[in-house]
C-alpha positions in Angstrom: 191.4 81.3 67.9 187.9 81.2 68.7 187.1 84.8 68.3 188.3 84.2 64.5 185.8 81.1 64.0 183.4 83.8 65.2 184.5 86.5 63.5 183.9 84.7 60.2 180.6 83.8 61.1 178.1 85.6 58.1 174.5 85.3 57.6 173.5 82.1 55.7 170.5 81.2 53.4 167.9 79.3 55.1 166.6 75.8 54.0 163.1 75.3 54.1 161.4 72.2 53.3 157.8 72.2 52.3 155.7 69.2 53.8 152.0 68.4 53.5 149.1 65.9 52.3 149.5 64.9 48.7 148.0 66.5 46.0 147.7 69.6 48.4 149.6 72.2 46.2 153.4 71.9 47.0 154.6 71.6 44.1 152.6 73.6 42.2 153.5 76.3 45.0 157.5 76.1 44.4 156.8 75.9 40.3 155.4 79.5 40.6 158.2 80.7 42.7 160.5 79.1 40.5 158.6 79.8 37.3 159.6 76.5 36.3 157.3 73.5 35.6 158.6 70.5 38.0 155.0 69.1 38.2 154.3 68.7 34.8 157.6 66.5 34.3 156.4 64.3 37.3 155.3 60.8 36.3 151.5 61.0 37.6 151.2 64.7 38.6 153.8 64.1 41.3 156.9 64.5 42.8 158.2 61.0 43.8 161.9 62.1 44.6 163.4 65.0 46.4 164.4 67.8 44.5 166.6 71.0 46.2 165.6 74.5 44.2 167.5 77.9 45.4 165.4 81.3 44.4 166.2 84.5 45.3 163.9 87.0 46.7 164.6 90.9 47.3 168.3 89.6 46.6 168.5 87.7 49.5 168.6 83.2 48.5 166.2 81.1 50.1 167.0 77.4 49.1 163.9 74.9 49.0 163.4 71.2 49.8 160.5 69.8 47.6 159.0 66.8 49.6 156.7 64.0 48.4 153.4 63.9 49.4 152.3 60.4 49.1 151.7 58.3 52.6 154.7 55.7 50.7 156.9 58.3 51.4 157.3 59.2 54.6 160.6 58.8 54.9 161.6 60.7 52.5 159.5 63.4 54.4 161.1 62.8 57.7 164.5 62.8 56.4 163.6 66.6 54.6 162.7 68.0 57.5 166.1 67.2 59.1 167.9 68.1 56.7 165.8 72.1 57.1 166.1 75.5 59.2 162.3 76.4 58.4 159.5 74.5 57.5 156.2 75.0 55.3 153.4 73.0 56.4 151.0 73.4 53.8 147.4 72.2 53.9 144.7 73.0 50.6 141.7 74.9 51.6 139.3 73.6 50.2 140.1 70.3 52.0 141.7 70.7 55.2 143.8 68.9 57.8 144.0 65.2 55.9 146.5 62.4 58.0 150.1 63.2 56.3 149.4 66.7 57.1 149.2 65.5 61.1 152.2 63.3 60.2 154.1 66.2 58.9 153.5 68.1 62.0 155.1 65.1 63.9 158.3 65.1 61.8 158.4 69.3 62.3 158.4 68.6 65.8 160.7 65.5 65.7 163.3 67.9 63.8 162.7 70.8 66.6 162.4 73.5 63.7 160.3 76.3 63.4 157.4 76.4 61.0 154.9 78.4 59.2 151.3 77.7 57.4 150.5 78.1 54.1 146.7 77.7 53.0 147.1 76.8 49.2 144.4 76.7 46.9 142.4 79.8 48.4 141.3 80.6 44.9 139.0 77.9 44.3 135.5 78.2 45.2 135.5 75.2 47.4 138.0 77.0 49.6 137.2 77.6 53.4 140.2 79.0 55.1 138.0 79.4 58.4 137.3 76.0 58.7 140.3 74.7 57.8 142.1 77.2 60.8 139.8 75.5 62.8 140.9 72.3 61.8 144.8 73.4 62.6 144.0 74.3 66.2 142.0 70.8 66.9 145.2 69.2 65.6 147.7 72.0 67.6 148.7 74.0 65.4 147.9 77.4 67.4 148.0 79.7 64.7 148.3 83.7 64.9 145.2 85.6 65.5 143.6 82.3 67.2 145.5 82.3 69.9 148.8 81.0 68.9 152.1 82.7 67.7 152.2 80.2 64.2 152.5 82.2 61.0 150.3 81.6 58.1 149.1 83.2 54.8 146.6 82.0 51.8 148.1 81.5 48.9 147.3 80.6 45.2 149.7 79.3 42.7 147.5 80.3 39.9 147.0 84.0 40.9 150.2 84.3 42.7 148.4 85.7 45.7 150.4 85.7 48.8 153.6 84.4 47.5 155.6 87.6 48.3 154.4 87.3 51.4 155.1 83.8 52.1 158.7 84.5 51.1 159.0 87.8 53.6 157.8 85.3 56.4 160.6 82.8 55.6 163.1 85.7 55.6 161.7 87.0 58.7 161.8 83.8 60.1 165.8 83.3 59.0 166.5 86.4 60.1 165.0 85.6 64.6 167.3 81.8 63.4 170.2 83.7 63.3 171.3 81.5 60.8 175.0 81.9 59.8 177.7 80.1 58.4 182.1 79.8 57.7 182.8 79.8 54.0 186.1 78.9 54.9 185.6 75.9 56.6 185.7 72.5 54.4 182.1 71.8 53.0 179.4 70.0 55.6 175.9 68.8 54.5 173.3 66.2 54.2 172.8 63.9 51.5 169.1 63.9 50.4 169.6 62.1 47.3 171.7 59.6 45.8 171.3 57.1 42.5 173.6 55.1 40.3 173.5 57.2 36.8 174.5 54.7 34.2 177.0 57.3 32.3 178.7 59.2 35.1 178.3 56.6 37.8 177.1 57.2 41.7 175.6 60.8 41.8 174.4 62.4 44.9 172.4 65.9 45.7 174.0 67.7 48.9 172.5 70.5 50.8 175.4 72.2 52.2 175.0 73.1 55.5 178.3 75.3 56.1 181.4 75.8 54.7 182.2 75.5 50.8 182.6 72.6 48.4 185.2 72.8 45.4 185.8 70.7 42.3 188.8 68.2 43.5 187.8 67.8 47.2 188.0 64.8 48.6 184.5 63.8 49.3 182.9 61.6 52.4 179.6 60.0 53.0 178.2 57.3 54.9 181.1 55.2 54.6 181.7 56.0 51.1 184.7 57.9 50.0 185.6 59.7 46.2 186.6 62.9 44.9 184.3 66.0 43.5 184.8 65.0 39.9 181.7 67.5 39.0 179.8 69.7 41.1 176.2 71.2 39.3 174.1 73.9 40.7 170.2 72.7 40.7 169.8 73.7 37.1 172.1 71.3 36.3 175.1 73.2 35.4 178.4 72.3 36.3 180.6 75.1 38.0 183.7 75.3 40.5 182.8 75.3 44.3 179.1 75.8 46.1 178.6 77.2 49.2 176.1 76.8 52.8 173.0 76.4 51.9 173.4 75.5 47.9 171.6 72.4 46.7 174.1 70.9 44.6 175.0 67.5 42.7 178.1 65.7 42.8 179.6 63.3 40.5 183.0 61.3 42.2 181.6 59.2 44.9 183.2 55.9 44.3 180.1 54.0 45.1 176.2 55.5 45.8 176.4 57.2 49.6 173.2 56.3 51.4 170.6 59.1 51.9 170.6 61.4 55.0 174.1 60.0 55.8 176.3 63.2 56.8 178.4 64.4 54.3 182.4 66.1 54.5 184.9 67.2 52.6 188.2 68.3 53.1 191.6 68.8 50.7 193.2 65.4 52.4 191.3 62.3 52.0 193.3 61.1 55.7 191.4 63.3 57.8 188.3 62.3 56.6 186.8 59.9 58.9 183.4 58.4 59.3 182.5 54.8 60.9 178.7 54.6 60.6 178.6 52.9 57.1 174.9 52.1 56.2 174.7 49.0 54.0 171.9 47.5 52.8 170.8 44.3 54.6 168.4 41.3 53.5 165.5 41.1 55.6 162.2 39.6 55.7 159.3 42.4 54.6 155.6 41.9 56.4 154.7 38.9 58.2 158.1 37.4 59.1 156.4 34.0 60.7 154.1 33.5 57.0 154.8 30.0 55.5 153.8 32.0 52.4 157.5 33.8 51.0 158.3 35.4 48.1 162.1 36.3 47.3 161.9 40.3 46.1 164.5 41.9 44.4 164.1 46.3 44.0 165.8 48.5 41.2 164.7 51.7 41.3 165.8 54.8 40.0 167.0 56.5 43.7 167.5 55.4 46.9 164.1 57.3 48.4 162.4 55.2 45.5 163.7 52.2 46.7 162.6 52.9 50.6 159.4 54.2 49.6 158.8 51.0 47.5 160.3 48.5 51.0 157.5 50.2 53.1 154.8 49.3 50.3 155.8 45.5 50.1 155.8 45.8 53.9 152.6 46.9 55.0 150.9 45.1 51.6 152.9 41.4 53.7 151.2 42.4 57.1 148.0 42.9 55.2 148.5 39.9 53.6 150.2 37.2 55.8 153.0 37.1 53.2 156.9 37.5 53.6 158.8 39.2 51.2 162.5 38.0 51.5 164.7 40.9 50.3 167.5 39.6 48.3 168.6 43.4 47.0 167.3 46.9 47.6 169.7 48.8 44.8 169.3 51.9 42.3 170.0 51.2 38.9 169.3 49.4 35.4 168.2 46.0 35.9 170.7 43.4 34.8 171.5 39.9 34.2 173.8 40.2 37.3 170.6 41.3 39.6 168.6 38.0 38.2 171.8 35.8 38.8 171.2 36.6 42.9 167.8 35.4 42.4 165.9 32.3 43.6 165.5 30.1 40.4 162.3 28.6 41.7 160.8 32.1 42.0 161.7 35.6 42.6 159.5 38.7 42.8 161.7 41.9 40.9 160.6 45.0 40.5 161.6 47.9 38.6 160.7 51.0 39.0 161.5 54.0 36.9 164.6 52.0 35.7 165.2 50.6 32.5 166.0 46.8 31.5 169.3 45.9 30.1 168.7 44.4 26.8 170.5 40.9 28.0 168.2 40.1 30.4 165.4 39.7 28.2 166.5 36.3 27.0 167.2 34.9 30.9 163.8 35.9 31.9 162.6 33.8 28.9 165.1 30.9 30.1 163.7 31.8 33.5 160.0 32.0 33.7 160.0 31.7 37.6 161.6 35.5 37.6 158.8 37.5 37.7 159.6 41.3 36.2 157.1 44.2 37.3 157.7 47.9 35.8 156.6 50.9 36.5 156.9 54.6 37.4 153.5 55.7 39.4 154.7 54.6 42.8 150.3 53.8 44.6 150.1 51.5 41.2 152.6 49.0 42.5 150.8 47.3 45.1 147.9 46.4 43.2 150.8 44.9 40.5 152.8 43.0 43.4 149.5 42.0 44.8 148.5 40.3 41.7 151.5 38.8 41.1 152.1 37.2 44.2 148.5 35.6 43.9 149.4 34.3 40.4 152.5 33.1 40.8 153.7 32.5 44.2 150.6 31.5 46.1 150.0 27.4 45.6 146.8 26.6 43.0 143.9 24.9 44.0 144.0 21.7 42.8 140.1 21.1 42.9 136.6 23.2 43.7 134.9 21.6 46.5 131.2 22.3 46.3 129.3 21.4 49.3 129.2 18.7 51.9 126.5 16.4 52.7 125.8 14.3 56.2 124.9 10.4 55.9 121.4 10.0 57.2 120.7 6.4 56.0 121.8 4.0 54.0 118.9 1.8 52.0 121.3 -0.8 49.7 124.3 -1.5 47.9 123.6 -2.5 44.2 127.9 -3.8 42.9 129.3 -0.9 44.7 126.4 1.7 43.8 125.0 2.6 47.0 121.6 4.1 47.7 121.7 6.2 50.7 119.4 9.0 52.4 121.5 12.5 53.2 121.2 15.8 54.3 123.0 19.1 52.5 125.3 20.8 55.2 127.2 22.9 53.4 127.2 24.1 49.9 125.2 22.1 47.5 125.2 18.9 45.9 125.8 18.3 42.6 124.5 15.4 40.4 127.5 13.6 38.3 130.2 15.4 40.6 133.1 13.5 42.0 132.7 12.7 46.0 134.8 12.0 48.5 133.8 9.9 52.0 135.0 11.5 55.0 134.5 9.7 58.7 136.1 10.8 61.7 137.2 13.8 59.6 139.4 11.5 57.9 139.2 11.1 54.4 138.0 7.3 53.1 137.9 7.4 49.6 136.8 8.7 46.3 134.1 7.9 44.0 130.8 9.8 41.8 127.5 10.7 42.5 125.5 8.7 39.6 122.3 10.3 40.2 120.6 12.6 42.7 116.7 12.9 43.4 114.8 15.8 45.8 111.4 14.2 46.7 111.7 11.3 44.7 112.3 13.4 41.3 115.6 13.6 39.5 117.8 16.8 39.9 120.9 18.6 39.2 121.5 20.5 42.4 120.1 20.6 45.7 120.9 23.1 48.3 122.2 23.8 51.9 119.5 22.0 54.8 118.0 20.1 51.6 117.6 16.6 51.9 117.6 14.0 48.9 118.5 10.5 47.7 121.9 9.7 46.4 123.1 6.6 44.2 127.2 7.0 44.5 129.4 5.0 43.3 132.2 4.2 46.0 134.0 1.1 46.3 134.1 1.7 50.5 130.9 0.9 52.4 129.2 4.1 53.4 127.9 4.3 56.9 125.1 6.6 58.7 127.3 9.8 60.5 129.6 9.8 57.5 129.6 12.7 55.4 130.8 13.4 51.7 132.3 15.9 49.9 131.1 17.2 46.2 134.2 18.3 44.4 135.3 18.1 40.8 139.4 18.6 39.9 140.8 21.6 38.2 
């Protein structure tokens, strides 16, 4: 029985997912194998989702992982390389070895795959491919030539210079992978994607690892069960059964699987089995001990979005001192039904690359403590969250305190107008301000400053370590050693 298995054991495609510092070229490099234009359709120049691509070289199919760049996103990054035979670590040369590029290599080595360098950009006339392969061995990357056995090649997505020789690499590299596969085995994979589509309903992208996938299947997830309704090849186009290695989309999962959950199929739901169910908990994002917390509610357009946008709010709450308590983390149209969850005396909800359903614009008017952000560029957000935390969640100042002055001596009291003697500690003094007595760092009362005189001559301010002559008007007797305050009420 064995031997069989064996025996049906072919060569299969590799996977290789391409991982790097943002704005480095990655995209750019996979549109010119492609000859499509993926980064033009990005919101902001980049790619803020994973996308699978299968090309074909010398007739032999190499499928692609497209990878985010941006430090929001390292996830999504961690989870591609997983879900990959090969990797591409590429770094720009014209700028060299930058942090996610270090973080990538941590994630290569996490998933124990090989890997090759690609120096992009080597047409520009800023490029230095020397210094930059010196910059790959401080970080140890030991590349071939210098010392190491690591692949590399310069390449150029606007000449094209390289690129058949970045794709005989990969195919070399397959080929010492011994990668191979069982068509006839029920379909395997990893899901790298999943959203709620508001048409077709939960949608997920699968990068079949081995055996094959056909229309009908039953379909398993991370818990979540269905039925191949639709399968579509990358381009989008629906057809009959996929095998190892495709990057496909399926349409039948009864509710969204989570992302990097395993995924199986089979032709009887009963033997498919899977206990490790991820749901989506409410927890408290950045400083969990702040007295400062802000109910958050997320609708984004995929689950990666929706992490991505978590370990924002997170690091922007340690930053901050703030807690953000997540109420829902979900993919999808924002709707009445998300604002009904929400905490009526305030809630933070963003969405981001989702629409809004046309009902909820009336409850946010009803509701003016729900606090909508939108947007699609995903390093614009926490400026947006930022300000809206300070504007609508942090308590107001009730008053501007302007200085502080210490009691020095006190000459008379004229029907509770006192003339004392003072020094400026803090701040400044302010003639005609409201002030308030303080002794024993307890506060005594309120009253104003009526006039205010620096070397016997009237003034309007006088400054920190100035002394001066105060007639305030304070119903409490003022005493030498007490101070007072300068405010005025906002």
């Amino acid at each position: 029985m064995e031997q069989n298995k064996n025996q049906n054991l072919i060569p299969r495609p590799p996977v290789v997912v391409v991982l790097g510092h943002v704005d480095h070229g990655k995209t750019s490099l996979l549109d010119y194998v492609r000859k499509t234009k993926v980064a033009e359709k990005e919101a902001g120049g980049i790619t803020q989702h994973i996308g699978a691509y299968e090309i074909e070289h010398k007739s032999r199919k190499i499928t692609f992982i497209d990878t985010p760049g941006h430090e929001a996103f390292s996830k999504i990054r961690s989870r591609g390389a997983k879900a990959a035979d090969i990797a591409i670590l590429v770094v720009a040369a014209d700028e060299g070895v930058k942090p996610q590029t270090k973080e990538s290599l941590v994630h290569i080595k996490e998933a124990q795959i090989p890997f090759l360098v690609a120096l992009t950009k080597i047409d520009k006339e800023e490029a230095q491919p020397e210094k930059v392969k010196k910059e790959l061995l401080e970080a140890g990357v030991y590349l071939e030539n210098w010392g190491g056995d690591i692949s590399w090649v310069e390449v150029s997505s606007k000449t094209g210079q390289g690129i058949d020789e970045l794709l005989e690499l990969i195919l070399l590299m397959a080929e010492l992978e011994n990668l191979k596969g069982d068509k006839n085995l029920p379909a395997e994979g990893v899901v790298i994607e999943s959203f709620l589509d508001s048409k077709r309903g939960p949608v997920a992208t699968i990068i079949i690892t081995n055996g094959t996938l056909k229309v009908k299947n039953h379909i398993f997830a991370g818990g979540v069960k269905g039925k191949a309704k639709i399968i579509e090849n990358f381009f989008g186009e629906p057809i009959k059964e996929a095998t190892f290695s495709s990057p496909v989309r399926i349409i039948g999962f009864e509710e969204v699987p989570p992302v990097g959950s395993i995924f199986i199929s089979g032709e009887k739901e009963d033997i498919l089995e899977d206990k490790n169910k991820n749901f989506i908990r409410t927890k408290i994002l950045g400083q969990s001990e702040s007295p400062i917390r802000i109910p958050l509610i997320i609708k984004s357009d995929v689950i990666s979005s929706g992490e991505a946008i978590e370990e924002l709010i997170d690091r922007l709450g340690l930053n901050k001192n703030w807690a953000f308590v997540l109420i829902l983390n979900e993919t999808g149209d924002v709707s009445e039904g998300d604002l009904k969850l929400a905490n009526p005396n305030g809630t933070l909800i963003i969405g981001f690359r989702v629409k809004r359903k046309p009902e909820i614009t009336n409850f946010l008017i009803n509701n003016p403590n729900l606090i909508l952000l939108e947007g699609e560029i995903i390093y614009d957000l926490e400026k947006q969250v930022e300000e809206a935390v300070e504007k609508n969640f942090l308590e107001k100042p009730t008053e501007e305190i302007f200085g502080k002055l210490e009691v020095l001596k006190v000459f008379n009291s004229i029907k509770g107008n006192q003339l004392i003697g003072g020094k400026v500690i803090e701040g400044k003094a302010l003639n005609k301000a409201r002030v308030r007595l303080i002794r024993n760092e307890e506060k005594i009362n309120e009253g104003k400053l009526l006039n205010l005189q620096k070397n016997k001559v009237d003034v309007n301010e006088v400054s920190t370590n100035e002394e001066c002559g105060l007639l305030v008007e304070l119903k409490e007797e003022i005493k030498v050693g007490d101070f007072l305050e300068f405010f005025r009420k906002i």
